[in-house]
C-alpha positions as CSV (number, residue, x, y, z in Angstrom):
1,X,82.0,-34.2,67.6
2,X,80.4,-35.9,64.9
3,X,76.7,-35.9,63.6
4,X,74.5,-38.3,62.0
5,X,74.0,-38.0,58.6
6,X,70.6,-39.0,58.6
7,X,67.8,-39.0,60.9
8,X,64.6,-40.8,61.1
9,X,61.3,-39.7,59.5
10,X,58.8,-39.6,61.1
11,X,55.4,-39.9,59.1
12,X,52.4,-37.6,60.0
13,X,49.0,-36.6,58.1
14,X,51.0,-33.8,55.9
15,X,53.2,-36.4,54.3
16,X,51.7,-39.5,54.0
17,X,50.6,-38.7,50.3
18,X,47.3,-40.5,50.7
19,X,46.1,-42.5,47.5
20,X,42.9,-43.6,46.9
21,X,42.3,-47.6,46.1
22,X,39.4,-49.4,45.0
23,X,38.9,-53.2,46.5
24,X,36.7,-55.6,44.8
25,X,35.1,-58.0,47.7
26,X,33.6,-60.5,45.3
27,X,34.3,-63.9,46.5
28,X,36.4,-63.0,49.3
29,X,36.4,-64.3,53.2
30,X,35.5,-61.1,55.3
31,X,37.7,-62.1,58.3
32,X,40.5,-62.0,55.5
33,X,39.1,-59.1,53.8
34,X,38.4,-57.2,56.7
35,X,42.2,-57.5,57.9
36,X,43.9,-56.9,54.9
37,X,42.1,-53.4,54.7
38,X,42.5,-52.5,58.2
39,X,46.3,-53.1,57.2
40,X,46.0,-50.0,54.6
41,X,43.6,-48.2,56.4
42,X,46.6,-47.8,59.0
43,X,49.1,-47.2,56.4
44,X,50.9,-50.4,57.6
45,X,52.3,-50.8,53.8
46,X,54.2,-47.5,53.7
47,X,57.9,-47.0,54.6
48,X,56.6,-44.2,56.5
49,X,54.2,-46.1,58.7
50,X,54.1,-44.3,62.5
51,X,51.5,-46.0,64.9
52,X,50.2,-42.3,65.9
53,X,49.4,-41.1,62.8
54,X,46.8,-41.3,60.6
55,X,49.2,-41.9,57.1
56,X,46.9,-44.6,55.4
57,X,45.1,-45.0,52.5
58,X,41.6,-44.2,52.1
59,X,40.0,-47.4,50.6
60,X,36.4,-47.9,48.3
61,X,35.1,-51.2,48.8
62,X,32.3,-52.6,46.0
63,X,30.4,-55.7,45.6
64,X,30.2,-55.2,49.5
65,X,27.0,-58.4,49.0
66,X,29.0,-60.7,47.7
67,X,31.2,-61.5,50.5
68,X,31.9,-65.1,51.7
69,X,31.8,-66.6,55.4
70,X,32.6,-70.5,55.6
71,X,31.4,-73.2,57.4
72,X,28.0,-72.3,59.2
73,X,28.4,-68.5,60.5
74,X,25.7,-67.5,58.4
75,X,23.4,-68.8,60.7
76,X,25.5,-69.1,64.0
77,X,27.5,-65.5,64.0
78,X,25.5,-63.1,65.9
79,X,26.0,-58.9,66.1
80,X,24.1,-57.5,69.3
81,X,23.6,-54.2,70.0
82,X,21.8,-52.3,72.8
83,X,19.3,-49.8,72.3
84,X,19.8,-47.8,75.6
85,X,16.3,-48.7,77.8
86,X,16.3,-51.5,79.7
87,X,15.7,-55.2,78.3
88,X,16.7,-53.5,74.9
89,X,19.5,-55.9,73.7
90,X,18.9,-56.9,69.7
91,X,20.6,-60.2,68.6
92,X,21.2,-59.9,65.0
93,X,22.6,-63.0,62.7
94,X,24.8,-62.5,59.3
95,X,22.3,-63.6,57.0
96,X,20.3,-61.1,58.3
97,X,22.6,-58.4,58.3
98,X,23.4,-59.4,55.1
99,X,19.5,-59.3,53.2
100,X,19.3,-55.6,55.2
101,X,22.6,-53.8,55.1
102,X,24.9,-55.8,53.1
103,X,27.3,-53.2,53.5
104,X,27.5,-53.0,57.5
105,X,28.8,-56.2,57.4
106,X,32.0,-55.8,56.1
107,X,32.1,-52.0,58.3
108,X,31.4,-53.9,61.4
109,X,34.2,-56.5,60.5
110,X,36.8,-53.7,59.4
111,X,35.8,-51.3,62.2
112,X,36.6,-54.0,64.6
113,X,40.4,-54.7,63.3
114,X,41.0,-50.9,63.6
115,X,42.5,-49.4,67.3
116,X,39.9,-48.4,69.5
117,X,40.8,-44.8,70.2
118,X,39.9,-41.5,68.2
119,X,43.3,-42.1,65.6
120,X,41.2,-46.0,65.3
121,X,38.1,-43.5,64.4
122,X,40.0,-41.2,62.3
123,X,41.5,-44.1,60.1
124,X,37.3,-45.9,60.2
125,X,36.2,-42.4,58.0
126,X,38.6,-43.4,54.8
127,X,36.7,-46.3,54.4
128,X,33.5,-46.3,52.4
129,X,31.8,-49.3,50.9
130,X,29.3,-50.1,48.6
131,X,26.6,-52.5,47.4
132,X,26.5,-53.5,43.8
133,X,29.9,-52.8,41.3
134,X,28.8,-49.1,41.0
135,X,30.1,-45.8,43.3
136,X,30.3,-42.1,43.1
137,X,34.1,-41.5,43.8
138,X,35.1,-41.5,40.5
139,X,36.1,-38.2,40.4
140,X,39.3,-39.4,42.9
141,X,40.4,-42.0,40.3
142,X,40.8,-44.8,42.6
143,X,43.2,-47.5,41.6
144,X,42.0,-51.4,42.0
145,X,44.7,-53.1,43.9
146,X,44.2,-56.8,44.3
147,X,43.7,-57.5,47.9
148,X,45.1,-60.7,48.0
149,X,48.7,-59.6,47.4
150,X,48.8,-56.9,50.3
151,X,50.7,-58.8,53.0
């Protein structure tokens, strides 16, 4: 009987040889933005991409206030949320969201791209993002990948 010669890996969290990149969101569209780094955050990129493993990249995001939205969804995209008692639904708009918590804009957006089971919440912690050019993960030498060339 003969036997393959080769079998099919499998990734899983032990070999997916996570890197760490840094994303610059100057400029860009966060519907664009948002997808292209749920894309790494699932490790979509790799050759060893499994659907049920967590074997993507975790990703530093920086000029998180800068982000663009066209046409009038500054004004006319809403976030609600609920605060648990009755009659407590909050309406929030972008521009709003964005002179508060610039950064929970683009979380919201990426969070939303991701699956929504616990490996969707286990993929949602390797993101972080930040306000202004500056962060404090320098010490894991991220590498700036442009994210326009990603798909």
């Amino acid at each position: 009987m003969k036997t393959l010669s080769y079998r099919t890996i499998s990734g899983n969290k032990e070999t997916a040889a996570k890197k760490w990149l840094l994303v610059d969101a100057e400029g860009q569209n966060l519907g664009r933005l948002a997808s292209n780094v749920a894309y790494l955050l699932r490790g979509k990129h790799k050759t060893i991409f499994t659907p049920h493993a967590d074997c993507g990249d975790n990703i530093i995001i920086i000029n998180a206030e800068k982000v663009a939205l066209t046409g009038d969804k500054w004004e006319s995209k809403e976030y609600i949320r609920h605060t648990g008692y009755p009659g407590g639904q909050r309406v929030t708009t972008a521009i709003e969201m964005l002179r508060k918590h610039p950064e929970r804009l683009v979380e919201k957006s990426v969070k939303g791209m991701l699956p929504k089971n616990k490996l969707g919440r286990a993929q949602y912690r390797n993101l972080r993002v930040f306000v202004g050019a500056e962060h404090n993960l320098e010490a894991q030498k991220p590498e700036k990948i442009n994210i326009d060339s990603i798909k």
